[in-house]
Structure formats: C-alpha cells, structure tokens
C-alpha positions in Angstrom: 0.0 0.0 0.0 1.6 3.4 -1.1 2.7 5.8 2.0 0.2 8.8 2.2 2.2 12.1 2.6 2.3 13.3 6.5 0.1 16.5 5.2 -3.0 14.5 3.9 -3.0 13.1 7.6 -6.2 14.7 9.9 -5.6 14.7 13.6 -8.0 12.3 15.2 -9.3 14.5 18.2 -10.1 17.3 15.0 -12.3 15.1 13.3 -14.3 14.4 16.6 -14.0 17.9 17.4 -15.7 18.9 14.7 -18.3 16.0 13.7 -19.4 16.5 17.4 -20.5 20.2 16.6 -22.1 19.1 14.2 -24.6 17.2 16.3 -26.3 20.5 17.3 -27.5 20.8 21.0 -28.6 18.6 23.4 -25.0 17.5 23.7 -24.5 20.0 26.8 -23.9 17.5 29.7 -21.6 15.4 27.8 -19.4 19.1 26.1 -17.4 21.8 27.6 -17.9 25.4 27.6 -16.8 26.0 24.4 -19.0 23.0 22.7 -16.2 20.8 22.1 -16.6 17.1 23.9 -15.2 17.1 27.1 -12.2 14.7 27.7 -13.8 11.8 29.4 -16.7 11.9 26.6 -13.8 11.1 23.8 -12.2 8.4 26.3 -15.4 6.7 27.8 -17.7 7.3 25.0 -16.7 8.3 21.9 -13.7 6.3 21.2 -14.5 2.5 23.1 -18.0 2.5 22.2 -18.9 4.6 18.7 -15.6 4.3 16.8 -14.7 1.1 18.2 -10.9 1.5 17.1 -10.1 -2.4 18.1 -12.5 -3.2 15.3 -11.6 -0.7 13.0 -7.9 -1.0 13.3 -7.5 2.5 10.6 -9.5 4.5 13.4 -6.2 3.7 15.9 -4.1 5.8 15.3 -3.5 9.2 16.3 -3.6 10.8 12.7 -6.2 9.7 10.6 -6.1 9.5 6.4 -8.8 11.3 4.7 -11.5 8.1 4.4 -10.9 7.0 7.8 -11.7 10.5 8.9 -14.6 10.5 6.9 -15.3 7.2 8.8 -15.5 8.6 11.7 -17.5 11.6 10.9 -20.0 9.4 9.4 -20.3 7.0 12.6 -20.9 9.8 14.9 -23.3 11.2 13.0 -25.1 8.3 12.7 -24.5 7.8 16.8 -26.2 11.8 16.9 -29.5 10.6 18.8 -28.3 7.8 20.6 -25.5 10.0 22.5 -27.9 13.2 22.7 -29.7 10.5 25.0 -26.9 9.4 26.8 -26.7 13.3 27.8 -30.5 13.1 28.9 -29.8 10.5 30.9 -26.0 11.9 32.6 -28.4 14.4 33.4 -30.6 12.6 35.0 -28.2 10.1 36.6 -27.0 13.2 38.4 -30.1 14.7 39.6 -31.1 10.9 41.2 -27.6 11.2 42.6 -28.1 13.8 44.6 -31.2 13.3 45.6 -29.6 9.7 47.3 -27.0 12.0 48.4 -24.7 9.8 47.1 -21.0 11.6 46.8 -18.6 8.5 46.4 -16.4 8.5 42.6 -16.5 10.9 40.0 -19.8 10.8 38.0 -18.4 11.0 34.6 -16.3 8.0 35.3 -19.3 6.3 36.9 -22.0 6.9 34.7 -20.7 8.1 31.2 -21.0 4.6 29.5 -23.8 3.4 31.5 -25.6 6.3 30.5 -24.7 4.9 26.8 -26.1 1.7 27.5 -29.0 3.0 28.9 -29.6 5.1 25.6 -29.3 1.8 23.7 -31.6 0.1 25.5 -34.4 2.1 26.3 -33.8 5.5 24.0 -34.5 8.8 25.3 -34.9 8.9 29.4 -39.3 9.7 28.9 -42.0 8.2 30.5 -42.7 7.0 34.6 -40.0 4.3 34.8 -37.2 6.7 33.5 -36.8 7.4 37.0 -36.7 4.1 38.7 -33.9 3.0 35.7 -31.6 6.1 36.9 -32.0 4.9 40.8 -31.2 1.3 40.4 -28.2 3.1 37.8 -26.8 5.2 40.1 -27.5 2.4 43.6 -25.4 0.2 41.4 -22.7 1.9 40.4 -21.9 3.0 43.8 -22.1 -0.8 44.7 -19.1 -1.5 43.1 -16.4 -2.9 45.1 -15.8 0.4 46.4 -13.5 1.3 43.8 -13.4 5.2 44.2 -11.1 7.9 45.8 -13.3 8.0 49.0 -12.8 4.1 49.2 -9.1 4.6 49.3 -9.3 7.2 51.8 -11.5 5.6 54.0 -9.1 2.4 53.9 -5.7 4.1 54.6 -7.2 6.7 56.4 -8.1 4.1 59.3 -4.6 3.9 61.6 -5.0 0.1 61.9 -4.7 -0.8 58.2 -2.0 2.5 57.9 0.2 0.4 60.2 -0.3 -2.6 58.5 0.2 -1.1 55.3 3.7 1.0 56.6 4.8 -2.9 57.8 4.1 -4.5 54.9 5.9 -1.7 52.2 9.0 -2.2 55.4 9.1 -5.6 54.8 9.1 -5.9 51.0 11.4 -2.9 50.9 14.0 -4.7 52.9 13.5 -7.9 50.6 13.6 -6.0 47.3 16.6 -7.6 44.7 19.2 -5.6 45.5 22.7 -6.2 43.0 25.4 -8.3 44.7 28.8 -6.7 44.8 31.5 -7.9 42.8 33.4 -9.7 45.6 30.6 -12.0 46.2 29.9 -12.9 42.4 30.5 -16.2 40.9 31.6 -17.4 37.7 30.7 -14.9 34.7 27.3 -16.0 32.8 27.3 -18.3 29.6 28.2 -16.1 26.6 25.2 -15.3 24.2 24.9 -14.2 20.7 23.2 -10.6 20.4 20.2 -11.1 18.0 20.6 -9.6 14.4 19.2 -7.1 13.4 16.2 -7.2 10.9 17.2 -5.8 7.7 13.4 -4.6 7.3 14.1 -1.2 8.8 17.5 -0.4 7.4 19.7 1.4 10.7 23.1 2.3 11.4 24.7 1.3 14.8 24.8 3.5 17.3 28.4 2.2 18.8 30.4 0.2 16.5 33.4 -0.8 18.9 31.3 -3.8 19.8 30.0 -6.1 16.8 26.4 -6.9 17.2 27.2 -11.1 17.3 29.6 -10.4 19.9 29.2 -12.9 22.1 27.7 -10.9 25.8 26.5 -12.6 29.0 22.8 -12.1 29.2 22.9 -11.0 32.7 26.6 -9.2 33.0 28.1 -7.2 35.4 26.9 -4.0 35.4 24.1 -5.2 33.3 22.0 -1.6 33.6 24.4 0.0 31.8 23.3 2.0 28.7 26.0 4.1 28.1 29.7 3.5 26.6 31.9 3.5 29.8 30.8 1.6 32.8 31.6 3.3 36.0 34.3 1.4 38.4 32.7 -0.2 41.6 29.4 -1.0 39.6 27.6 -3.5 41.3 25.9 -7.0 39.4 23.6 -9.5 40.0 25.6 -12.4 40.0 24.4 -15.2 37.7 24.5 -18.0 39.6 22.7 -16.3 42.5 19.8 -14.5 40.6 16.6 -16.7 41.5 18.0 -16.3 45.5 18.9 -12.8 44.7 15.3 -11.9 43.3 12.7 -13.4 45.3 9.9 -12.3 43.1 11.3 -13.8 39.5 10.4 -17.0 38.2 13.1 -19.0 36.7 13.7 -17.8 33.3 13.9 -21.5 30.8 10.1 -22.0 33.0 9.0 -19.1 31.4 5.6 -19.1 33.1 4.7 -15.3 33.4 2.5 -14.0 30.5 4.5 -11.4 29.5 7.2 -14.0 28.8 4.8 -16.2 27.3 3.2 -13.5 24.9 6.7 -12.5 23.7 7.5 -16.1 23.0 4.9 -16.6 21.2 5.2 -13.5 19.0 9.1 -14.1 18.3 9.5 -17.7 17.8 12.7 -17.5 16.3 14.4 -15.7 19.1 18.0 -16.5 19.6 18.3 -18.5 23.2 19.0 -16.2 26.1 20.4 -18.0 28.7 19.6 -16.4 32.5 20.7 -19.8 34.6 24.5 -21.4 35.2 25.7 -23.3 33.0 24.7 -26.8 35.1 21.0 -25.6 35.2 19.1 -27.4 32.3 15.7 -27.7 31.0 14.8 -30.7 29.1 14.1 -30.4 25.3 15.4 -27.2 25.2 17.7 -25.7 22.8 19.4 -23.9 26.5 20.4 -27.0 28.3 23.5 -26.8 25.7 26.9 -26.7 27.1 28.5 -23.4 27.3 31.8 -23.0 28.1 33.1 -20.5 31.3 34.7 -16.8 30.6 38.2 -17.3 30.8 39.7 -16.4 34.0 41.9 -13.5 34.8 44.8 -12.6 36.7 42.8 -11.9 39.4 39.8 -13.9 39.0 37.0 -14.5 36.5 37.4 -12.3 33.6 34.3 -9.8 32.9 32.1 -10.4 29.9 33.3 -7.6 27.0 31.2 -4.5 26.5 28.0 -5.3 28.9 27.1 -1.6 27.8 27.1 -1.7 24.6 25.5 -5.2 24.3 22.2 -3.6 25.4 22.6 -0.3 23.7 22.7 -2.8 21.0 20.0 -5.0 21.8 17.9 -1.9 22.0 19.0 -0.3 19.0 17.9 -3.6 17.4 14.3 -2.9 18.7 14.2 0.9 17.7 15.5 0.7 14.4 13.1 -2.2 13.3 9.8 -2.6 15.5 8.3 0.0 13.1 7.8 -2.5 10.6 6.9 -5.4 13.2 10.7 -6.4 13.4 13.3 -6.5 16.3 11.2 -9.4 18.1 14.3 -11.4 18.9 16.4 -8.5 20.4 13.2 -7.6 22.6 13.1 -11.2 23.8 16.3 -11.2 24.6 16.0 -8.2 27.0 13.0 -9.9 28.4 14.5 -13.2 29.3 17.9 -11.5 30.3 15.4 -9.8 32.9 17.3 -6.4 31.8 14.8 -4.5 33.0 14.8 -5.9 36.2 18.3 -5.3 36.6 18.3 -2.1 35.5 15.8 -0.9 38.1 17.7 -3.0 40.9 20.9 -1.4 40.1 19.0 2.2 40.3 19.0 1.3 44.3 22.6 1.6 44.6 23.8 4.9 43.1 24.3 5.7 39.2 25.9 2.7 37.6 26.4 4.5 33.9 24.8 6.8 31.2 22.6 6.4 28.0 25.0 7.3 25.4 23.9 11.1 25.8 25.7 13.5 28.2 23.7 15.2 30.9 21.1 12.2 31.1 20.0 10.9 34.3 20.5 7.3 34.9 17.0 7.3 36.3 15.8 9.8 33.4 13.8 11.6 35.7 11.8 8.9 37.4 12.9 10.1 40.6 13.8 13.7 42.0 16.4 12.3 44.5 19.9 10.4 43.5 18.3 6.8 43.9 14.7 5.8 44.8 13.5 6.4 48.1 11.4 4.0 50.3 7.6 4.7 49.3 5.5 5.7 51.8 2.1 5.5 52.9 0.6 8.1 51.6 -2.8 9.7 53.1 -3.6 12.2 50.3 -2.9 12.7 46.5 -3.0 15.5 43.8 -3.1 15.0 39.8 -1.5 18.9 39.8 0.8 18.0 41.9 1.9 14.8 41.8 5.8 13.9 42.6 8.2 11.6 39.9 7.0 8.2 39.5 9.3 6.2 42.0 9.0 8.6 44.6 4.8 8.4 45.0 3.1 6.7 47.8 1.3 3.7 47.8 -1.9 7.0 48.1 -0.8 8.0 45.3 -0.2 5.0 43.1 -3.3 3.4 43.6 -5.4 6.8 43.2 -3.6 7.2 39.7 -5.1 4.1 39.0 -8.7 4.8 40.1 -8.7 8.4 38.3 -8.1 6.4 34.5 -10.8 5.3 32.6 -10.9 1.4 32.8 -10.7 1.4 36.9 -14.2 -0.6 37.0 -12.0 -4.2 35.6 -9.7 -3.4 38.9 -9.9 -5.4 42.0 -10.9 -3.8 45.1 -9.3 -1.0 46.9 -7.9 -3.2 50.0 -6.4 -5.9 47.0 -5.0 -2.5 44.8 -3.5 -1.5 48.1 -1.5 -4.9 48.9 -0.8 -5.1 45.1 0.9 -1.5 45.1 3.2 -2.3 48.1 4.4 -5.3 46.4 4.5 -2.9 43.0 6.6 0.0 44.9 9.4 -2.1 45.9 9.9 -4.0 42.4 12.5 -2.9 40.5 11.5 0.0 38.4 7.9 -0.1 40.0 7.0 -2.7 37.6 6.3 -6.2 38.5 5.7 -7.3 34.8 9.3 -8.5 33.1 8.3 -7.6 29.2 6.4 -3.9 30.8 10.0 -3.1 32.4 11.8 -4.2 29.0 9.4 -1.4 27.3 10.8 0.8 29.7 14.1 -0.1 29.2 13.7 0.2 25.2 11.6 3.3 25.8 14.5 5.1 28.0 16.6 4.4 25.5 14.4 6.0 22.5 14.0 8.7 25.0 17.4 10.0 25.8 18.5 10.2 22.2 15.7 11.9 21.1 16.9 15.2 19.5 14.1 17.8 18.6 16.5 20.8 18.8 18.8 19.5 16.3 19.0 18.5 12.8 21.1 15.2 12.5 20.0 11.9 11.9 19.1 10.1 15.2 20.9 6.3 15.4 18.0 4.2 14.8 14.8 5.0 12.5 12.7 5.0 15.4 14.6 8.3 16.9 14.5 9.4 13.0 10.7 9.2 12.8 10.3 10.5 16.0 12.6 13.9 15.3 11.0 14.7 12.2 7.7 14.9 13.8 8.4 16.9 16.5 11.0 19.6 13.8 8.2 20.1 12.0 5.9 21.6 15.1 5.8 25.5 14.9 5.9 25.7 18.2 9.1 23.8 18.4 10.8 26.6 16.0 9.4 28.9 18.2 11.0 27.3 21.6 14.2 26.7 19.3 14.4 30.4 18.7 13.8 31.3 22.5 16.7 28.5 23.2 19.3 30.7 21.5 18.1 34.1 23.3 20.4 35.1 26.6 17.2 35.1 29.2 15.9 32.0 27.6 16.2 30.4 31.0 13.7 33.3 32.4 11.8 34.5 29.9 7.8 33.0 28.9 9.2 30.2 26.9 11.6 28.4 29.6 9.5 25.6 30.3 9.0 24.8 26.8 12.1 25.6 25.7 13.5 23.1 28.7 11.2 20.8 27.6 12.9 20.2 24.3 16.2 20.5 25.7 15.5 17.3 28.1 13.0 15.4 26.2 13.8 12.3 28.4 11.8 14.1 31.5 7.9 14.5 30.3 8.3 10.9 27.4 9.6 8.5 30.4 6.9 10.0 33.0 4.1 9.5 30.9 5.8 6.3 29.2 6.0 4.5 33.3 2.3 5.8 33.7 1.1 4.1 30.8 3.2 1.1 31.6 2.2 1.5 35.1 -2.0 1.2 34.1 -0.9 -2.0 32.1 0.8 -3.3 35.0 -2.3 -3.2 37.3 -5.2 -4.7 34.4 -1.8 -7.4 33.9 -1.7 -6.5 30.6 1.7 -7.4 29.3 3.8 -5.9 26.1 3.0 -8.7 23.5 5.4 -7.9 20.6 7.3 -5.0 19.1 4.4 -4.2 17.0 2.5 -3.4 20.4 5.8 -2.0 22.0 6.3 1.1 18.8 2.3 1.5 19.1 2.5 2.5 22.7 6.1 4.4 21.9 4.2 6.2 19.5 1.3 7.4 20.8 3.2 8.6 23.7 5.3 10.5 21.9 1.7 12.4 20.1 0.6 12.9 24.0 4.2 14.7 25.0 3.8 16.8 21.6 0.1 17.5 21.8 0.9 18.9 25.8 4.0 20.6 24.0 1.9 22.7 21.5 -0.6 23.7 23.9 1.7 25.0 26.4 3.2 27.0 23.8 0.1 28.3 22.2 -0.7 29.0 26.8 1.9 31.0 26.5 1.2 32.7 23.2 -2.0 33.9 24.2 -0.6 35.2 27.6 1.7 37.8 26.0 -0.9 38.2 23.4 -3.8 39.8 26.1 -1.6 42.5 27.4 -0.5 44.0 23.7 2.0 43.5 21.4 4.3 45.7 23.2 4.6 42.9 25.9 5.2 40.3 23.4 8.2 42.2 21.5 9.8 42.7 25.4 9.9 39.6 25.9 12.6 38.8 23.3 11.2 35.1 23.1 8.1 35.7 21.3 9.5 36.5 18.0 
C-alpha cells in the first residue's frame, strides 16, 4: 500500500472535534464550555464504544487518512441521537444522585458509558419508569467494590490498616533484589549471541566498537548499563545467585509469566538467552547446551566484553526495526535476560552508567532524589501536583489508577492496596518483566531523542520521532527562545527546557502508561505493540508541547503587542 504524505493526515481529536459540533445541542452534559466534547466523553464514550478502534484497526491511530476520517465523521453522526440521550440520561443520573445524596467517585467515570447503555436500550430517558432506571443506575454503580477515591481514603485513612500497610511496604522494601557486589559474584554467565538485526528497517549502529554477534553474558556485570563507559565499583547480579537474589522472579527457561509467554509466542525464532549457570538445564530445550566458562583472569573471572554496549545494541535492534513489526528477537532477549529488572535493581545503589547522551539521568527523571527512596504511605494525593513516579506513595499510586478510565476491571481497593506495596518495591515499580523491557527500550528511544537538532538520530525510530516533532511550529518557536540570553527566564523556559530534556515528560508519561498496564496485567506482547504504545506517547508529549506554547502565546498576546516584543522570546 503506497505511504500517504504526513500532510493528507487529519488529527484524530479534530475530526471528533468537529463532527461533534455538528450534532447541534442537546449534547451540553456530555461538552465543555466552548461546545467541544469534554475529555472523558472522547475516552469513555466516543472512542470504546462509537468508533470502536479495536475493530476498526485505521481508526487507531492518532492521525487519521482522509477516508478513515470521513469514517468517523460518518459514525458519529449516525450515533447523533443515541448519544444526545446518553446526555439526557447523565443528566438525570446526576439529579437521582443527589437526591440519594450519594458523593462516592466521579460521575463522569461512573456513569458516562452506563448512561450509553441506557440510551441503547431504552432511548431517550421519557415516561414514569425513567426514573426508577436512573436509581437502580446510580444504587449500582456506587455498589461497586468500592472502587473510588473516597474508598481509598477511608481504607488508609483508618490507623490500623495504615500500620499494617507502613509494615508491609517495610518488609518488601527490605527484601527488594538488590545487585550483589563484585566480591561476592560467581563465575561470569554463559556467553550469548546478540540477535541480528532485521534488515526490514535499514539502521546504522549507534556504537560500532562492539560487533552486534559479539558474544555478551545475558545478565553481565553491570548489566543496567546503557551508556559506553561503565563506572568502576558497579555493582551485578551475579548469575548464579539470581533466582536467591530476586525473590519475586520465576526461573527464566520456566517461562511461566504471561509477559514471557506473549513475547514467545510472537518471536519464535528468538535467539536462546540463557539467564541460569551453565549446570542448570531444561529438558528439550535448545538452552540445556553446554556453554563454556569466561576465561579467568589474573585476578579472578574475567568480565564479559562491552555489557554496555551489548544492550545499547539489543535496544538499538528494537528501535531501528519494531516500526515494521521487526526486532522481536532483540526484545526477547531483553525480556529473558530480565534487563529491566536489573536495571531498576541497580538504580538502588547509586548511578551505575549513562545512556549514550551526556547530561542524562541514569534514572531519566523517574525520581527527584539520586536513587529511589522508600515509598511511603501516603494519606492524600494531587493529579496537579503529583511527585516523579518512584518517589509516589502507595496513596498515590493506587489513586492514579482509580482516576483512569478502565478502573471498573480493577480489584478492590484493599487488593489494589496490597498489590501496590508489592508494586513500589519491584524494581523500576513494575512487576511485569516484558512492561520493564518497554521501559528499558523506551528510556533508550527517550534520551536520544533530538528535537532541537537537525542530524540523523541512530535508529529509525529516533529518526521518525525527530522529524515529527521539527516540524511543530511551536518547536521553532522554543528553538528560537533556546538561543536568546534570558531564555532560562523569559515565557518560553519551560517549553524551551522541555525540548532541551526530552527524556523528563516521554519516560513520566511512558512509566504511567506502563504502570495502568501493570495493574489490568496487561503485558507488552510484541514489538508491533511495543512502537504503538512508543508512538502514541510520543503524540501525548507533543500534543501537551503545543498547547503550552500556544498557553503561552496567548498570555503575551492579552496585554499588547508591546509585551510580546519585550519579551525577546516571542519572535
């Protein structure tokens, strides 16, 4: 199928935008002020249950091509009645609500695609059992498992289960997988080859001091390491330690977890990973094959060559060919090397090494302090205000997950609760192997994304990525307020920061996403899945991008023009 130029492309939320207004009125309850349909109306309504997107796989995506926009126009037209009575009904939903004085959840969330199904069934809310409908409606929704905010105060807000839940985070903080130091390591890990690349997506190396068949322990010293140079007194997970240093892992050649299960199935012809010693066997499988010891050293076993650039490279190999479907063997390999695991124990200690970009945190701003600090309880939460991802209490983890759309499949608040203190002290927060992998290959698409520049980025993932966000206006417009002396000060220093550490706002929202999957156990299937999710997070980062610089246009716009030319960033 021939490639449609980028500029025949129609942003998705403008197509609903504008084949909402023109449903006419009675759309009130479910729009905002200015007519447009409010947030939770796209995400509850418009998208899950009148475009359907899982069915019709060209409504997906974030840009849309002229006849699936026309697609969509057409199906919410043709929805125009039913959701002007699924506003009828909100309306009265809410009315019966308050009359039960019933102040538990958010109604929107509650209500928004009951009120849908409601519509469907029984049409407009007229007649004398309209009412009765909405009561047993709104009497069942709050009968819900208590899944709500108040439900997760009340719990934690009771000392007894506080104190229980402090003892508990104690406990698996002190048995969280820390790395072994190198004096208590034992022989080096089996020597792997690196996956090939697939020559799909055509990519050029990022390092090429390191051939990509080198042969590289799957779990090697200083295994985290993303960057060229690995810093001395790095600590490791030892390899013949690893199931007694993780308590939470299952034994890699098992493979029972369902992320591992997924990507297995998806990338049959991976290359074997081997994550056991060399005497652990599994039989009928291609890993119980001999592999001979690192050679010693002078002073003891000899460390494995390159551990950083082995999973730059594995990586790389993901980024430069999951746009196509590709990469599936490199991405199992980081899964059944449990790099992602080891990354986030490693984070624990101190700052092992870099990601092949000066200035980039090793924990690329998941965390505001040097290393993660013990979560805490929590007894209150903001979503203006809410802290870096690794430093949030269990509070504020588990009311994250009650404010998204979805929260209805989740268990319990009392079960969220004891899931999230098991959650907080996993390595990277995640408890799902193939979710911290995403992270990992995420981090790493992250910190070498370069929209202030103009090279080539090293994999065609960082390529596709740049030229989107170089051809924002508003990106030439923070560029030009990079280059001016008071840029640091002046109405475009947040944006322009922005795009000067990418990495900040694409691995926050990247964890969050991952973090949703996480709790529904919803695991990273293939690379196919993996660049979907890498993509549409990086349309979220750019969409916030352009509207804080159009925030900021408007500000120096309202005062006059003189205002605008002071600035010396507004040009």
């Amino acid at each position: 199928m021939p490639e449609i130029p980028d500029e025949r492309l129609r942003p998705r939320s403008q197509v609903i935008d504008r084949a909402w207004r023109v449903l006419g009125p009675g759309l009130e309850p479910l729009s905002g002020p200015d007519g447009a349909p409010l947030t939770r109306t796209v995400k509850l309504v418009v998208l899950p249950l009148v475009l359907r997107p899982v069915l019709r796989p060209e409504l997906a995506g974030d840009l849309l091509t002229p006849r699936a926009a026309g697609l969509a126009a057409g199906l919410l037209r043709g929805e125009g009645d039913r959701l002007v009575a699924t506003a009828r009904w909100f309306a009265l939903l809410k009315r019966v609500r308050r009359a039960l004085k019933v102040v538990g959840g958010n109604p929107q969330d509650l209500y928004f695609q009951r009120c849908y199904e409601l519509a469907a069934e029984h049409g407009a809310p007229d007649g004398p059992v309209a009412e009765d409908v909405a009561r047993a409606a709104v009497l069942d929704a709050a009968d819900r498992g208590g899944r709500t905010v108040s439900a997760l105060r009340e719990h934690l807000g009771d000392p007894e289960r506080a104190r229980a839940v402090a003892a508990a985070l104690a406990r698996a903080w002190a048995d969280r997988p820390l790395p072994v130091p190198d004096h208590l390591s034992g022989p080096a890990a089996p020597a792997v080859p690196v996956p090939p690349r697939d020559a799909a997506v055509p990519g050029a190396p990022l390092d090429t001091a390191a051939p990509f068949s080198a042969p590289v322990s799957a779990a090697p010293p200083d295994v985290t390491a993303l960057g060229t140079t690995p810093v001395p007194g790095a600590t490791s997970v030892p390899s013949t330690s690893r199931e007694a240093a993780v308590p939470d892992a299952a034994p890699v050649p098992a493979r029972p977890s369902v992320a591992g299960a997924s990507s297995r199935a998806a990338v049959p012809d991976a290359a074997p990973v081997s994550a056991a010693p060399p005497d652990s066997t599994v039989p009928g499988s291609t890993r119980d094959a001999a592999v001979p010891a690192a050679t010693p050293g002078p002073t003891g076993p000899a460390r494995p060559a390159a551990p950083a650039e082995h999973l730059r490279e594995l990586a790389d190999a993901v980024l430069d060919s999951c746009l196509s479907g590709g990469g599936g063997p490199a991405f199992a390999a980081l899964v059944d090397g449990a790099a992602g695991r080891s990354l986030g124990a490693a984070l624990w200690t101190g700052p092992v090494s870099g990601w092949g970009r000066p200035g980039v945190p090793v924990h690329l701003g998941l965390t505001a302090a040097d290393v993660p600090p013990p979560p805490a309880v929590g007894a209150g939460a903001s979503t203006t205000a809410l802290p870096a991802p690794l430093d949030r209490s269990v509070y504020e983890r588990v009311f994250t997950l009650l404010r998204t759309p979805g929260h209805d499949d989740l268990p319990p608040v009392p079960e969220l609760v004891d899931a999230e203190v098991a959650r907080a002290c996993a390595p990277l927060g995640l408890t799902g192997e193939s979710l911290r992998a995403a992270l990992l290959v995420g981090g790493r698409l992250a910190a070498g994304l370069d929209p202030l520049g103009s090279g080539a980025g090293p994999t065609a993932a960082h390529r596709a990525l740049d030229r989107r966000w170089r051809r924002e206006s508003s990106v030439a417009r923070a560029r030009r307020a990079t280059v001016d002396p008071a840029w640091t000060q002046g109405p475009f220093a947040d944006p322009a920061r922005a795009l000067r550490e990418p990495w900040t706002a694409y691995v926050r929202r990247l964890w969050a996403r991952l973090h949703g999957r996480d709790a529904h156990a919803v695991p990273v299937s293939d690379t196919a899945e993996l660049w979907a999710l890498l993509d549409g997070i990086s349309y979220s980062v750019l969409r916030d991008h352009r509207a804080r610089v159009r925030a900021v246009l408007r500000s120096l716009a309202a005062p006059g023009p003189e205002t605008a030319d002071a600035s010396g960033s507004a040009a």
